[in-house]
C-alpha positions in Angstrom: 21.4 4.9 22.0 20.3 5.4 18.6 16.7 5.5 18.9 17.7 8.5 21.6 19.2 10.1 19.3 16.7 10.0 16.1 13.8 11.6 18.4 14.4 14.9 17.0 14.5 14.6 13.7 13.2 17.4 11.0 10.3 17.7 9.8 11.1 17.9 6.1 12.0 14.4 6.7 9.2 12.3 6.6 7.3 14.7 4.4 9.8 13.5 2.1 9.4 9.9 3.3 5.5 10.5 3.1 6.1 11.6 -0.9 8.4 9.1 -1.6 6.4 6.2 0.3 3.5 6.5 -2.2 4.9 8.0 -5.5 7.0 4.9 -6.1 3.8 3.0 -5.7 1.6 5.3 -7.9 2.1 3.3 -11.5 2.0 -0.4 -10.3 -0.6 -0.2 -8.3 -2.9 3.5 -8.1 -3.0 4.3 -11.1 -5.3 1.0 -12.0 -6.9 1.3 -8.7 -8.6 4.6 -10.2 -8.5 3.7 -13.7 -9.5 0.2 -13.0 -11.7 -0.3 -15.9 -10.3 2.0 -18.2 -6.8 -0.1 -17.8 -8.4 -2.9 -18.6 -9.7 -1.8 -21.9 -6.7 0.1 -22.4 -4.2 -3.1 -22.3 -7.0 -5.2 -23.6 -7.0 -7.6 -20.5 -9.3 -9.3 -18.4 -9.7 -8.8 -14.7 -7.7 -12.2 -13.9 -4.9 -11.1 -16.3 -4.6 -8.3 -14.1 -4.4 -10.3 -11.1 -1.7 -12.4 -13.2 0.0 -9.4 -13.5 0.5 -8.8 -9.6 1.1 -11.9 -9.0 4.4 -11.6 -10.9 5.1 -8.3 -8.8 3.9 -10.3 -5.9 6.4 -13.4 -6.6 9.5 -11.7 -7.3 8.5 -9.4 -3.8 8.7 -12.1 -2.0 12.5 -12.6 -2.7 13.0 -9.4 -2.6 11.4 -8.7 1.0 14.2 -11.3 2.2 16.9 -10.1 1.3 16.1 -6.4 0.8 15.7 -6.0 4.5 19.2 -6.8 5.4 20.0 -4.7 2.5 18.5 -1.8 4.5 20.4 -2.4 7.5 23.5 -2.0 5.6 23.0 1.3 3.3 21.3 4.9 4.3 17.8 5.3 2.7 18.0 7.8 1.0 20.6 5.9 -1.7 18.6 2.8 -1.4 14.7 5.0 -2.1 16.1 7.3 -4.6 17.3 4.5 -6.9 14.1 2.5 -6.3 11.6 5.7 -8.0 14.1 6.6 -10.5 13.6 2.7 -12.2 9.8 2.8 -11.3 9.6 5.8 -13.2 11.2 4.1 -16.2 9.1 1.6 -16.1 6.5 3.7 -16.6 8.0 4.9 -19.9 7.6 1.8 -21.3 4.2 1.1 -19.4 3.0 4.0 -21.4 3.5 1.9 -24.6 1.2 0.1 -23.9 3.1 -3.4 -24.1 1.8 -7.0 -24.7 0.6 -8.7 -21.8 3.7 -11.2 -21.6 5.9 -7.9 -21.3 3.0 -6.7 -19.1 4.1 -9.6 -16.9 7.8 -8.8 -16.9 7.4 -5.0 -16.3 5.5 -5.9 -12.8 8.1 -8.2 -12.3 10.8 -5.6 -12.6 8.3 -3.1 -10.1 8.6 -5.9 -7.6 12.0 -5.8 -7.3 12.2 -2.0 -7.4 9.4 -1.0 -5.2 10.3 -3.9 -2.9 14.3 -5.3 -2.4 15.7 -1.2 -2.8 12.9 0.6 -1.3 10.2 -1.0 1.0 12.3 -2.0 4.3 14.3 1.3 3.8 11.5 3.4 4.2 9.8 1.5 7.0 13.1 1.8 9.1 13.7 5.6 8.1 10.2 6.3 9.6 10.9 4.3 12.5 14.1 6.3 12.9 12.3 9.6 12.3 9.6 8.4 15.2 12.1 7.8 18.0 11.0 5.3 21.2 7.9 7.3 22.2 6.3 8.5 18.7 6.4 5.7 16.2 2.4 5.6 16.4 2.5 9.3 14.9 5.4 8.5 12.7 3.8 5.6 11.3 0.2 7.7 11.1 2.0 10.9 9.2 3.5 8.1 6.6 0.0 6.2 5.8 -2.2 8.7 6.1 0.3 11.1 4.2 1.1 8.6 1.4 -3.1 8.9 1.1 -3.1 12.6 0.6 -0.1 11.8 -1.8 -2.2 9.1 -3.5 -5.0 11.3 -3.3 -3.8 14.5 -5.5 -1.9 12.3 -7.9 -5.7 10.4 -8.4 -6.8 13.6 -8.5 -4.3 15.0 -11.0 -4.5 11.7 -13.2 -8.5 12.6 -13.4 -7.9 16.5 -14.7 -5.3 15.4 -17.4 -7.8 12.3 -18.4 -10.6 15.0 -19.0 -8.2 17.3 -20.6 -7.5 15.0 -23.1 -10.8 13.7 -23.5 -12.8 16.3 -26.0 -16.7 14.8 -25.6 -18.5 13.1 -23.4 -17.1 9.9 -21.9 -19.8 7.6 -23.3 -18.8 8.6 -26.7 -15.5 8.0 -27.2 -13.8 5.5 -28.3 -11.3 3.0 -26.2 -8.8 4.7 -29.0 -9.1 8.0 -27.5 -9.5 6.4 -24.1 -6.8 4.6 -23.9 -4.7 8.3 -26.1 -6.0 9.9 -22.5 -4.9 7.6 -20.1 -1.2 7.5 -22.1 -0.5 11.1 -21.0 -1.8 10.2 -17.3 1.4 7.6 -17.1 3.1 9.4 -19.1 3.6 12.4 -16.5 3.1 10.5 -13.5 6.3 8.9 -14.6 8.3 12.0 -14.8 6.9 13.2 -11.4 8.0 10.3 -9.9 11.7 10.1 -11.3 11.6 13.8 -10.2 10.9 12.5 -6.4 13.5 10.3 -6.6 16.3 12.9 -7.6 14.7 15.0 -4.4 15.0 12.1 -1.8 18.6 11.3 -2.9 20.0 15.5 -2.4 17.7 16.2 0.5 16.5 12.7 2.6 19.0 13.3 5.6 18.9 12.4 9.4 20.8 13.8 12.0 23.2 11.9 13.0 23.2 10.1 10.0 26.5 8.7 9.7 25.5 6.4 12.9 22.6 4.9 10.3 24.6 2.9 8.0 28.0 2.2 9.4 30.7 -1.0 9.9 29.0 -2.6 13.0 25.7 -2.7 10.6 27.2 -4.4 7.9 27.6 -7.3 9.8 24.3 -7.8 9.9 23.8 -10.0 7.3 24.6 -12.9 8.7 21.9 -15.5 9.9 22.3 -14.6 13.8 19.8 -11.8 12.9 17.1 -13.7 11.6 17.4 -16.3 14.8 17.0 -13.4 16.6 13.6 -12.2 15.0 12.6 -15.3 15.0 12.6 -15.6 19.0 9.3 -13.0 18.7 6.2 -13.9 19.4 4.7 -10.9 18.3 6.3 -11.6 14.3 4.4 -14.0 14.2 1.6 -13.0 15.4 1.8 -9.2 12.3 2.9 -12.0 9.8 -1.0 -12.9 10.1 -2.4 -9.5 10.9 -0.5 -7.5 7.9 -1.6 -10.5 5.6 -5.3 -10.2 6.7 -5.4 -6.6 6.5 -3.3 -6.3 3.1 -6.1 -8.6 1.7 -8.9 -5.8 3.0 -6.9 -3.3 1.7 -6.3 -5.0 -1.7 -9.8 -4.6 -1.7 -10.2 -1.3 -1.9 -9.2 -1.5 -5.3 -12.4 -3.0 -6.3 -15.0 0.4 -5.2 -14.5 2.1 -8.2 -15.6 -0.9 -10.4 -18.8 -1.6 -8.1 -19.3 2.4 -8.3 -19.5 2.0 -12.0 -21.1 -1.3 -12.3 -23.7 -1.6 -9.3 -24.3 2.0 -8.5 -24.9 3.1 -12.3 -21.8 6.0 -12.0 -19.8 6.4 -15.4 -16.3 6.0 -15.7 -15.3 9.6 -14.6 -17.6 9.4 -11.6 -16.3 6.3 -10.5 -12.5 7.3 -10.8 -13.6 10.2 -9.0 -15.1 7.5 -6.0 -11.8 6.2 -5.7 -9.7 9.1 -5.4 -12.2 10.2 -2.7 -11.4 7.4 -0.7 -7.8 8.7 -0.8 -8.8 11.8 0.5 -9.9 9.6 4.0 -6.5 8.2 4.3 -4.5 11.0 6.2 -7.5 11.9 8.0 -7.6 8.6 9.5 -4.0 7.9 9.7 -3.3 10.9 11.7 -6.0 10.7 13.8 -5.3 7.0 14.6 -1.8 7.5 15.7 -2.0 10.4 17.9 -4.6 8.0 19.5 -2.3 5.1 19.1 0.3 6.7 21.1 -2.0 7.5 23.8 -3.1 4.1 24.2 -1.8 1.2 22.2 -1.6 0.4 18.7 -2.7 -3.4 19.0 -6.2 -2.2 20.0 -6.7 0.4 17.1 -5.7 -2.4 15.1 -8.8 -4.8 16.6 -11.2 -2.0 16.0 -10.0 -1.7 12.2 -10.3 -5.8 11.9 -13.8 -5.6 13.4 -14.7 -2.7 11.1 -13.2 -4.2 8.0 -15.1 -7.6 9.1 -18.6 -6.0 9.5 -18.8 -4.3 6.1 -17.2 -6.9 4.1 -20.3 -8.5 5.2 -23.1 -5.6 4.1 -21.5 -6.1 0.7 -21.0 -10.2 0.5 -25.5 -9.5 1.6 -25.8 -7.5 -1.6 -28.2 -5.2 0.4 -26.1 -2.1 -1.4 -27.3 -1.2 -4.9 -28.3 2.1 -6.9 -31.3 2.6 -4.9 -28.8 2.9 -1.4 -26.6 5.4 -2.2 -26.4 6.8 1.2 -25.4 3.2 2.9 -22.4 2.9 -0.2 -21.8 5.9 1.2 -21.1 5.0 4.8 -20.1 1.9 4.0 -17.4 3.2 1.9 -16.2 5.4 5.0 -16.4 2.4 7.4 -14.2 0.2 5.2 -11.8 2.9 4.8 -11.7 3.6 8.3 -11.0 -0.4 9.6 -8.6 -0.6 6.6 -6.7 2.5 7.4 -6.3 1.7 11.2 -4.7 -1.5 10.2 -2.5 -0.3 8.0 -1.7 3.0 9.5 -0.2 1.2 12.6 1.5 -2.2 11.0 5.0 -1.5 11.6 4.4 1.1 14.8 4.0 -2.2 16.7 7.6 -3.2 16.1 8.3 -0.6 19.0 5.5 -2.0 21.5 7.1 -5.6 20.8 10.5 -4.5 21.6 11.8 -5.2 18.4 15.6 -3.7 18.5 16.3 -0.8 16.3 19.6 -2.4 15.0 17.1 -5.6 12.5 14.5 -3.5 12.0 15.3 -4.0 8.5 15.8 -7.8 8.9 12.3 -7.9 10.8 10.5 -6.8 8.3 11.7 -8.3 5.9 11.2 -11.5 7.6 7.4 -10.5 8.2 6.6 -8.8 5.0 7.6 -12.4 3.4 4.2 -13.7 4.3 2.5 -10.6 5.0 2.3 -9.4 1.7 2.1 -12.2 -0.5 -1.6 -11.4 -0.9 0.3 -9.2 -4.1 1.3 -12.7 -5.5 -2.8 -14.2 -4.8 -5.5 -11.4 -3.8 -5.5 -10.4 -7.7 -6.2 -13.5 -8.6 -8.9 -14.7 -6.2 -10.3 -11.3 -7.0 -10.2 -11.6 -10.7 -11.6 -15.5 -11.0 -15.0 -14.0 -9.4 -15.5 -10.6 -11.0 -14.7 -12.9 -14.4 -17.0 -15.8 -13.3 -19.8 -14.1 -12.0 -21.0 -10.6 -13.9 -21.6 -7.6 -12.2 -22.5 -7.7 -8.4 -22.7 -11.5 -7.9 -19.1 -11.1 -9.1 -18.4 -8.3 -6.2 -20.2 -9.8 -3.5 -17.9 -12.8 -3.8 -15.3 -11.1 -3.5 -16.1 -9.1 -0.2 -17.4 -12.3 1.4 -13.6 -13.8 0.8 -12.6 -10.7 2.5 -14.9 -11.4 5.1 -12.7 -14.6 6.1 -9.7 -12.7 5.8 -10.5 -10.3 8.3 -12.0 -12.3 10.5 -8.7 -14.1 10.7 -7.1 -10.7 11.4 -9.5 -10.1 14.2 -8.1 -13.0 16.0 -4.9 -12.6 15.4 -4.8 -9.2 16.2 -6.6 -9.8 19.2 -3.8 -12.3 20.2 -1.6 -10.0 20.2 -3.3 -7.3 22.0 -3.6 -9.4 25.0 0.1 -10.9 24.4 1.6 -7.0 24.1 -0.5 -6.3 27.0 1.0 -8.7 29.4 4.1 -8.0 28.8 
């Protein structure tokens, strides 16, 4: 009865999910995705102390995916998500000091349980909500491919005050003035994300919204719940698919650095490589699920594992270098494209598998436990090549452990194609 009812929900709604879904993600993980090297020098850290980093965000996420999702089952979202970027944007604050790496350590830590236990499963079950029975491969598209358009003009925004605040050419300054640059870019992405959060808590409303958090839910968290997810084949079966496919998109993080170190671009070009990727995401997510709710999600998901699988391996070859800029090119779009299609259409499955609407929350927390502990490990793995091996022998490492990644996605997600199929 519920999910009848949330079919026709406004539109202002997940536009504000779509902000909200990526700005509280913006300073623990975009902002060095763009800025990759210029972080590093900036904090005076090594590629594996960066991975160290997330894995503190990653460890205390794991907790928090537990019991945050029963925790969205019980309250409305828009208490739960406005709360989460308010703190995230404090901890930017104190990012912006530029803090020692033990503190470094802690400040993740606190992300993990902000982004994650008060936000993560709240969002995912507001969008489900907002997509009704019939839409949630749309809903699910609007939100990833929005939060890339989001991620996109914050990268792009982060770039034009770096170069305002840089007063010669990049190659001559100093990390001193680098690092003065980059302090504003935290500084006001902070204050734009508290500003979201004040937004989502005043104006994040559904109809009907009184039958989203109520008496019968707060009974949910009892164990019964979890049994009951457990009976599923298909939770399994996206533990393993959203694991593979967070891995690839992890991964992403990394084009920026091979812009700047394997294709010869300097460190404003290769920001400008990453936020370009961003641009792809909405494309691609829309597009996706208006095709996913014409045919099925599962398969769009195969196609991005077998896309995600083949380039990983044109990389791991080392066949693309300063002399191929047309094939990092396309290569670039094909990654984004498999990566996108995964991600795009994680949780629009939870509809196909007949998930109820009532544990949504409880489901994924239950599957995000070991779906995204590649935030506790994919830094590291990452990091121990790129600081073992210089330049692209580092990289192509990397991509071939990808490689096996998503070729354990393939399966998996092939598996449950066929298993959603026949029933």
């Amino acid at each position: 009865m519920q999910q009848e009812k949330s079919k026709k929900q406004p539109l202002y709604v997940i536009i504000l999910l779509i902000l909200a879904a990526e700005a509280v993600f913006i300073l623990p993980f975009v902002l060095q995705r763009i800025f990759r090297t210029t972080f590093l020098e900036s904090f005076s850290i090594t590629d594996t102390q960066l991975g160290s980093c997330f894995a503190a965000y990653g460890t205390v996420a794991l907790v928090s995916y537990l019991f945050g999702g029963p925790l969205a089952d019980k309250f409305k979202p828009n208490i739960l998500m406005s709360v989460a970027l308010i703190l995230t944007g404090l901890g930017g604050f104190y990012l912006a000091t530029y803090p020692s790496l033990v503190n470094l350590h802690i400040l993740y830590g606190f992300w993990g349980f902000t982004t994650i236990f008060l936000f993560w499963a709240a969002m995912i079950k507001a969008t489900r909500i907002w997509g009704g029975s019939n839409k949630q491969g749309i809903a699910f598209g609007f939100l990833d491919g929005g939060r890339g358009l989001v991620a996109a003009l914050f990268g792009s925004i982060g770039v034009v005050i770096f170069s305002l605040f840089i007063t010669k050419d990049i190659e001559l300054t100093s990390i001193g003035e680098r690092r003065l640059a980059f302090k504003e870019v935290i500084f006001y992405t902070s204050i734009s994300v508290m500003c979201i959060g004040f937004i989502v808590f005043f104006f994040l409303k559904f109809k009907n919204d009184k039958d989203i958090a109520s008496e019968e839910l707060s009974k949910l968290l009892t164990l019964d719940n979890f049994k009951l997810v457990l009976k599923f084949r298909a939770v399994w079966l996206l533990m393993i698919i959203i694991l593979c496919a967070y891995y690839g998109y992890k991964m992403t993080d990394l084009f920026s650095k091979y812009a700047e170190q394997v294709m010869g671009y300097n460190k404003i070009e290769a920001a400008k490589v990453g936020t370009s990727l961003l641009y792809m995401r909405p494309v691609i997510g829309i597009v996706i699920g208006l095709l996913a709710d014409r045919t099925r999600a599962t398969l769009w998901i195969v196609i991005g594992f077998l896309l995600m699988t083949m380039t990983s391996l044109i990389f791991y070859l080392g066949i693309i270098d300063d002399s191929t800029t047309l094939l990092f090119i396309l290569s670039i779009g094909t990654m984004a494209l498999g990566v996108y299609s995964a991600r795009v259409l994680y949780f629009a499955t939870l509809e196909e598998a007949k998930i109820p609407l009532a544990v949504t929350g409880t489901a994924v927390g239950f599957i995000s436990i070991v779906g995204y502990t590649p935030d506790i490990f994919a830094g590291l793995v990452m990091g121990y090549f790129l600081d073992a091996n210089e330049g692209a022998l580092g990289l192509q490492h990397a991509f071939g452990v990808m490689g096996l990644f998503t070729f354990v996605g393939l399966i998996a997600s092939y598996m449950f194609y066929k298993h959603s199929k026949s029933n």
